[in-house]
N, C-alpha and C positions, 0 to 999 in steps of 0.2 A: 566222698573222696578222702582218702588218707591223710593223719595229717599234715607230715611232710610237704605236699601234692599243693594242701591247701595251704599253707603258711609261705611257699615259695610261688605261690599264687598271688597271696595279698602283699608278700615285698617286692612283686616287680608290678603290681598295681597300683602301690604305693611310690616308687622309684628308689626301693628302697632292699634291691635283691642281696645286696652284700651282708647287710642287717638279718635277713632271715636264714640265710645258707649258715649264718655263726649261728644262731639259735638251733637250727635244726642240728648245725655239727654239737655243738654243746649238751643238747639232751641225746644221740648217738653218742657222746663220751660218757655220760651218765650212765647209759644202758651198758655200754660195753665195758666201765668198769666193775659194774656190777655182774653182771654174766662172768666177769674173769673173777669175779671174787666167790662166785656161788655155784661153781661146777656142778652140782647137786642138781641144780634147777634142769640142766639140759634134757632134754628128749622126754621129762614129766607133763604127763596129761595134765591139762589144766582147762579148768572152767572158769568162768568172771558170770556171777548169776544173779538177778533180785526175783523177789518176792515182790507181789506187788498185787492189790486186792485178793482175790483168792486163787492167783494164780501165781506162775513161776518163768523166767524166762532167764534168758544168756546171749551176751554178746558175743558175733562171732566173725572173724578174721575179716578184715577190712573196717572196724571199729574201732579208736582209739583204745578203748577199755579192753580188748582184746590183744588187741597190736603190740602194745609198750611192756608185753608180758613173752609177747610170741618174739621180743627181741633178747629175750633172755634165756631163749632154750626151750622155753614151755612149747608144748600143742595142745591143741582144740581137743576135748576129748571124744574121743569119735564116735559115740551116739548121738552128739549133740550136732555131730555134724550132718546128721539123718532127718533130724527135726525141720518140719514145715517152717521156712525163715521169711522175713520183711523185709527184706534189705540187709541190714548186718546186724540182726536180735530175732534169735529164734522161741519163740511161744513154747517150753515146756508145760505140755499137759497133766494133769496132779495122777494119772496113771504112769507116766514115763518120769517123775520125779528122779528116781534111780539113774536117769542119764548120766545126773550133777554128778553122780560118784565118779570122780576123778580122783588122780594121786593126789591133788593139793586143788584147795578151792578157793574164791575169792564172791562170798556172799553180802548182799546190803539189798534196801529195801526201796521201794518209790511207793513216798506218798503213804507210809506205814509206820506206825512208831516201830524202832528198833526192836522192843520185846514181842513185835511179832513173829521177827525173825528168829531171834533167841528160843522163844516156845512154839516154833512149829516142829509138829510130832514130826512127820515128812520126811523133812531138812535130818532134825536130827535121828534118825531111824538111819540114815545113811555111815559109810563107814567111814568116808572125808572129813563127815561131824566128829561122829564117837570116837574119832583116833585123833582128834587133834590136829587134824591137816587142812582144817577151813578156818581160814579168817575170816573175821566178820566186822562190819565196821558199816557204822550206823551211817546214814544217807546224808547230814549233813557233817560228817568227818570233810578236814578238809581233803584231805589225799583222795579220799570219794569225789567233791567237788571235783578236786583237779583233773580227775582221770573223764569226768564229765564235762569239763572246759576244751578240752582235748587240744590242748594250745602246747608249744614246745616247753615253755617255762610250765604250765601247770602239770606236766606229764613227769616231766623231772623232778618237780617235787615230790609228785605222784610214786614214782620211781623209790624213792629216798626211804620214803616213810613205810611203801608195802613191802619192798624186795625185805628184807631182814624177816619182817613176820611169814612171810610165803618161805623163805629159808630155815626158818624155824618148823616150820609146819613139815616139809617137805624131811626132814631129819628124822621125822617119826615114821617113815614108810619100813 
């Protein structure tokens, strides 16, 4: 479930719905100042992906790590939208690597030290890498946590810390 879905879940489980509809309004004002500050962002392919043993995978649309980005303009890039999926994380296979190539990407690892991700040939053979349009941010960054918390407050912060880097990135297409 989304997290919206789920946060106006737990405050009227809690008896406590007025508390979570300001949450959820509060990270929707985060997003939506941002989106008006980063026209740029709108209608770019985007991928959200890790690396993780010897494989590759991507969150996709119904995942918070996905979600809080698609409120900014971004889409799914649509190879990735072809890929065999689990729910909302689809398995890139090390032959469809090349999906990842989107306009701007957002790369981190599970369960890998970060210079896995840094020195993978792969990843970086792609043009997302080589041009400067993937951020990359190690697994226990917290804005990576947050986006993994997928809670209204963690996604906002989430928000804060990746939109400028993704706007950066996104400037070099």
């Amino acid at each position: 479930m989304n997290w919206k879905t789920q946060t106006a879940l737990i405050g009227k489980a809690l008896g406590k719905s007025d508390a979570a509809d300001k949450l959820i309004a509060d990270t929707e004002a985060t997003s939506n100042r941002l989106k008006a500050a980063n026209p740029a962002l709108n209608g770019k392919t985007f991928v959200n992906a890790v690396k993780y043993g010897t494989a590759y995978g991507a969150y996709l649309a119904g995942d918070a790590r996905f979600d809080i980005f698609a409120g900014l303009g971004l889409v799914q890039n649509p190879p990735v939208t072809k890929l065999a999926s689990s729910g909302f994380f689809a398995s890139v296979p090390v032959e469809r690597v090349g999906d990842l190539n989107a306009d701007v990407a957002l790369f981190s690892t599970i369960s890998l030290p970060f210079s896995d991700l840094q020195n993978d040939a792969r990843l970086n053979s792609l043009a997302v890498v080589r041009d400067g349009r993937a951020v990359e941010i190690p697994e226990d960054d917290p804005a990576n946590k947050g986006l993994a918390a997928g809670t209204p407050v963690s996604l906002k912060f989430s928000l804060d810390e990746i939109t400028p880097k993704l706007a950066t990135a996104v400037a070099k297409l």
